[in-house]
C-alpha positions as CSV (number, residue, x, y, z in Angstrom):
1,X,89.5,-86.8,-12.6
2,X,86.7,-85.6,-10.5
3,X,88.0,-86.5,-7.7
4,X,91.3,-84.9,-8.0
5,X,91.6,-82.9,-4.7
6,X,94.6,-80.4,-5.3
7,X,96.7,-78.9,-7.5
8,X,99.6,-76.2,-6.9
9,X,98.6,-72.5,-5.6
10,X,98.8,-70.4,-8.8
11,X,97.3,-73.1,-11.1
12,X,93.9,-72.9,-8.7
13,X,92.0,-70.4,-9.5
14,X,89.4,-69.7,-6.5
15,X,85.4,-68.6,-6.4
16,X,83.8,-67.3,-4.1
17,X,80.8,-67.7,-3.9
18,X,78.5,-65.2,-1.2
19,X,75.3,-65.6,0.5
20,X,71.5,-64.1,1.0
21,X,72.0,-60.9,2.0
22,X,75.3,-59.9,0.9
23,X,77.4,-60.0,-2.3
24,X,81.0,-60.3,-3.9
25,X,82.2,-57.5,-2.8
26,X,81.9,-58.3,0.6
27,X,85.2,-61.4,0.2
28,X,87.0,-57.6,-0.3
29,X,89.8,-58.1,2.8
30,X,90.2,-62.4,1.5
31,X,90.3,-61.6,-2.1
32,X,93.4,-59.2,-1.4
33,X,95.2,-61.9,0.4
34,X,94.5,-65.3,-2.1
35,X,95.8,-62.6,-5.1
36,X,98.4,-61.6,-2.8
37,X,99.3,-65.9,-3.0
38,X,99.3,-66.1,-6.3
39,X,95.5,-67.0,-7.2
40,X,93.4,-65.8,-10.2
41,X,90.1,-64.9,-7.8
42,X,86.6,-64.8,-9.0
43,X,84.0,-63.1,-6.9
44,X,80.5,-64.1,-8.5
45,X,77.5,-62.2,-8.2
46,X,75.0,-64.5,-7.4
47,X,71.1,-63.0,-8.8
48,X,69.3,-64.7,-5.7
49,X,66.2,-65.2,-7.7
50,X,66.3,-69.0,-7.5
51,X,68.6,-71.3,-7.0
52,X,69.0,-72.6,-10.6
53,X,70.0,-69.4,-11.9
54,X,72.4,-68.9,-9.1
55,X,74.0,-72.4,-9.7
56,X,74.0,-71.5,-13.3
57,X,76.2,-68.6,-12.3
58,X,78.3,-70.2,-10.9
59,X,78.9,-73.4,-13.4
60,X,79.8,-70.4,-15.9
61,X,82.6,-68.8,-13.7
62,X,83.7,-72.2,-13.3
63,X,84.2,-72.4,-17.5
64,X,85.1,-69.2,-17.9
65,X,88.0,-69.9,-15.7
66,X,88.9,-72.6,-17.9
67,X,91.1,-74.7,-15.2
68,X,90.6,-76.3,-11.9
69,X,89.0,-74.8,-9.8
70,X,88.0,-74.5,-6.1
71,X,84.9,-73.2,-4.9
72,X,84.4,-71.5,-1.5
73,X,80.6,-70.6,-0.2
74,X,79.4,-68.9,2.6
75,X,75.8,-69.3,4.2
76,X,73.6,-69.9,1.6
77,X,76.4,-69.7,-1.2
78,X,77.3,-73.5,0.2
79,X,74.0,-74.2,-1.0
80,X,75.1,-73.2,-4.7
81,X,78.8,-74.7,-4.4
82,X,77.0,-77.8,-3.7
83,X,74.9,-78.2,-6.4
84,X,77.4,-76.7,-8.9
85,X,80.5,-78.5,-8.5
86,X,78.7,-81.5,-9.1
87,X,80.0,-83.9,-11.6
88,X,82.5,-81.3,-12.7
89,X,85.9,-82.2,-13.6
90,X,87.6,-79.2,-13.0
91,X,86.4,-78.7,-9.3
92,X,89.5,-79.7,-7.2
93,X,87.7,-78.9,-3.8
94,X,85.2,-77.4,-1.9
95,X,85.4,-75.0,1.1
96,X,82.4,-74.2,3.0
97,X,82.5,-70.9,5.2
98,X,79.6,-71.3,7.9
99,X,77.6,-72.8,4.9
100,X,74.7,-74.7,4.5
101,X,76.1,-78.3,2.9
102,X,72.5,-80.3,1.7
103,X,72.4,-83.9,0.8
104,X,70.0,-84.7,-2.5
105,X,66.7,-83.4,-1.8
106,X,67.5,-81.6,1.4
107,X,66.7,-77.4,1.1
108,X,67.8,-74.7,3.1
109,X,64.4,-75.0,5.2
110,X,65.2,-78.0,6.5
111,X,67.8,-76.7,8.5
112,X,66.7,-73.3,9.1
113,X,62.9,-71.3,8.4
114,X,62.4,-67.7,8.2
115,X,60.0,-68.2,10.9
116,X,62.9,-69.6,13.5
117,X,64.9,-66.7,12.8
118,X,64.2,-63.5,15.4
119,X,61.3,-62.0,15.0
120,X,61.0,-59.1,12.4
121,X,64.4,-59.5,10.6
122,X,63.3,-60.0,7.5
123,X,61.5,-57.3,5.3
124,X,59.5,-58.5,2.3
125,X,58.7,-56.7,-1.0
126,X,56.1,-57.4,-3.2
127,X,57.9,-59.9,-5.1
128,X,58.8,-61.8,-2.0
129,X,62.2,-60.9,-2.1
130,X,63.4,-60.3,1.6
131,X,65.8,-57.6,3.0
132,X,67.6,-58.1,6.8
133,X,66.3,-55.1,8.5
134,X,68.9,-52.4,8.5
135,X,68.1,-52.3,12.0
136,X,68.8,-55.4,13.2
137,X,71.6,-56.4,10.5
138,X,74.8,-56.2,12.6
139,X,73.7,-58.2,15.4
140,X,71.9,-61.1,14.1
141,X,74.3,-61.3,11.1
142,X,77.6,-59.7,11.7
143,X,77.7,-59.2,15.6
144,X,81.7,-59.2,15.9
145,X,82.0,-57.0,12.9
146,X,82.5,-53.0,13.4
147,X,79.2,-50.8,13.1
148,X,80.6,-48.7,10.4
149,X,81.0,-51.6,7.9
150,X,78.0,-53.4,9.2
151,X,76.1,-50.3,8.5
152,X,77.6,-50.4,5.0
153,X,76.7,-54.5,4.5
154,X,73.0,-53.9,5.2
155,X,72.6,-51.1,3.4
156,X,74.6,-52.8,-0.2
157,X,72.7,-55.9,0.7
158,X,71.3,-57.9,-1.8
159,X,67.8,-59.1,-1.5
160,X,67.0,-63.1,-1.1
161,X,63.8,-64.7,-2.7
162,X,62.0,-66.4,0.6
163,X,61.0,-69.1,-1.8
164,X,64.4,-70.3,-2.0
165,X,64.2,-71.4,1.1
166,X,61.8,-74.9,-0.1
167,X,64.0,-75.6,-3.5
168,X,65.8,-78.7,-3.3
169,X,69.2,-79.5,-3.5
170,X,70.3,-82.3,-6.1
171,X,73.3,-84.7,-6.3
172,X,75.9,-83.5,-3.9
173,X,79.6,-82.1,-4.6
174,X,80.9,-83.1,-1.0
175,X,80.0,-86.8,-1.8
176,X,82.9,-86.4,-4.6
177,X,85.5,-84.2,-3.4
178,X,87.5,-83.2,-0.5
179,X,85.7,-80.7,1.5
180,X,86.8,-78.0,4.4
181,X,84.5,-76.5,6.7
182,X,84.5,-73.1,8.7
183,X,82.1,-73.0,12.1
184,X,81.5,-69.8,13.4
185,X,80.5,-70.8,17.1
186,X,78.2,-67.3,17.9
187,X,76.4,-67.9,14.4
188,X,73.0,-66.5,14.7
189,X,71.5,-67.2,11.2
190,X,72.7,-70.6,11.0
191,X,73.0,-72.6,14.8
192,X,76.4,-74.0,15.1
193,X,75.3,-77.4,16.2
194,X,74.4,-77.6,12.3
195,X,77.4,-76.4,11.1
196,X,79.4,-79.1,12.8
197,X,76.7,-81.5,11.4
198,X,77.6,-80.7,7.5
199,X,81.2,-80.6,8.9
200,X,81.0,-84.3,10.1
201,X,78.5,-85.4,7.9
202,X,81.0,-84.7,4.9
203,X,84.4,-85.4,7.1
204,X,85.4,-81.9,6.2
205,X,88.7,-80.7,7.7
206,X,87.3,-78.1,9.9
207,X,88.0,-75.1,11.9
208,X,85.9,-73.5,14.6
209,X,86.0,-69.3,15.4
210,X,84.3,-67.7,18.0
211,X,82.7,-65.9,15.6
212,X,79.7,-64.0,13.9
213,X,77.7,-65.9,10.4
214,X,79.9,-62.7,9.0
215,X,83.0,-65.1,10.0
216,X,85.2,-63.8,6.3
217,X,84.7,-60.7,7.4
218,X,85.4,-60.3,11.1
219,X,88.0,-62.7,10.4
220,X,89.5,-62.5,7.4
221,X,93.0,-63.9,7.4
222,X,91.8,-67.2,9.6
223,X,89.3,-67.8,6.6
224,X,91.7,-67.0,3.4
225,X,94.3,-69.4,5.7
226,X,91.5,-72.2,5.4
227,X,91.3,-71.5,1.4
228,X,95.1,-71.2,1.0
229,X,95.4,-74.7,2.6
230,X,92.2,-76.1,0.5
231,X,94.0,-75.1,-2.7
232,X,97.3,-76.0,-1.6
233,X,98.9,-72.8,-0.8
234,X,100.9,-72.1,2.4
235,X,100.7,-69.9,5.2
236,X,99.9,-66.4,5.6
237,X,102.7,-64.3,6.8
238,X,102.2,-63.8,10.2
239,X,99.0,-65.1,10.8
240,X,98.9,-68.2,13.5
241,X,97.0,-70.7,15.1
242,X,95.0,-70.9,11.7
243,X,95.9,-74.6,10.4
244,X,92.7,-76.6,10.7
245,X,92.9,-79.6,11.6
246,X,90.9,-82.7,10.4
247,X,87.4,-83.8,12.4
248,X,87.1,-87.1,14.6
């Protein structure tokens, strides 16, 4: 049963599942559109803490939505999916929106280090928790995305614990079910070339936008296409050019 891949649209109920940096709120423009299909959406608010916690958080939505289940991540959210679809019978699929996708033992930092990314982006408290500086938000992490609501992501961000950056991944979800993948080409939190290495590395069906690590929100419709077809659903009314197509 864990293996079981897809099951009709309004049976599927979707979580998303957000990044460092950002929270639920910011699926805002997808949510509308997977409810506007037919799905029972849960938008999770991860703590960001540690990674166990935030998998925990995620294994609960996946209960408290009492049915199968696909799980979406972005960034470091793919990290949690991961880890928390595991071994659980009511995940149907997994869709990875310019995500990190770990093997066992693999962590965020061995793809990417705060120190490779540009130089005074992050801002630590005491506690180690790190913000994006306000100032540099929109164009290392939503470049394509207007100024206004840039403004508004940095400033409702939520703050990321630097040490998750070293925790480990364990067994992976991708080695069980069927996987999609969303690369955002102009990525700068996350290089592109390592995008299409999860993509490949897990023979996701995959899609590539010229686009921002921001991709669901810049493009919004391309990305709740790629969920629609992940859970079985079909096209979004007037949206094109948006199917995605298995890798090589």
């Amino acid at each position: 049963m864990g293996t079981t891949t897809n099951a009709t649209s309004t049976n599927t109920t979707i979580i998303l599942v957000h990044g460092g940096w950002a929270d639920g709120s910011s699926w805002g423009k997808v949510i509308t559109t997977l409810k506007n299909a037919g799905h029972r959406v849960i938008a999770v608010q991860l703590p960001l803490h540690n990674s166990a916690d935030d998998i925990a958080t995620v294994k609960r939505a996946i209960e408290l939505a009492g049915g199968p289940v696909l799980l979406v991540g972005h960034s470091y959210g793919g990290f949690v999916i991961t880890n928390a679809g595991s071994n659980n019978p009511n995940v149907t699929g997994l869709v990875y929106v310019a995500a990190f996708a770990p093997d066992e033992g693999q962590s965020l930092g061995t793809f990417v280090t705060p120190d490779k990314l540009p130089p005074g982006i992050l801002i630590a408290d005491s506690a180690g928790l790190t913000y994006i500086n306000p100032d540099m938000f929109h164009d290392a992490f939503a470049q394509d995305v207007n100024t206004t609501e840039a403004d508004i992501m940095a400033i409702a961000q939520k703050p990321f614990n630097q040490s998750i950056f070293g925790e480990p991944s364990g067994p992976p979800a991708w080695k069980q079910l069927k996987t999609w993948y969303q690369v955002s080409d102009s990525d700068h939190m996350i290089p592109p070339d390592t995008q299409r290495m999860f993509a490949q590395r897990m023979n996701a069906t995959t899609i590539s936008i010229d686009t921002s690590h921001a991709s669901y929100v810049a493009h919004p419709d391309e990305i709740a296409q790629l969920i629609l077809d992940a859970a079985g659903g079909g096209a979004i009314t007037g949206a094109a050019g948006t199917t995605p197509a298995p890798t090589s």
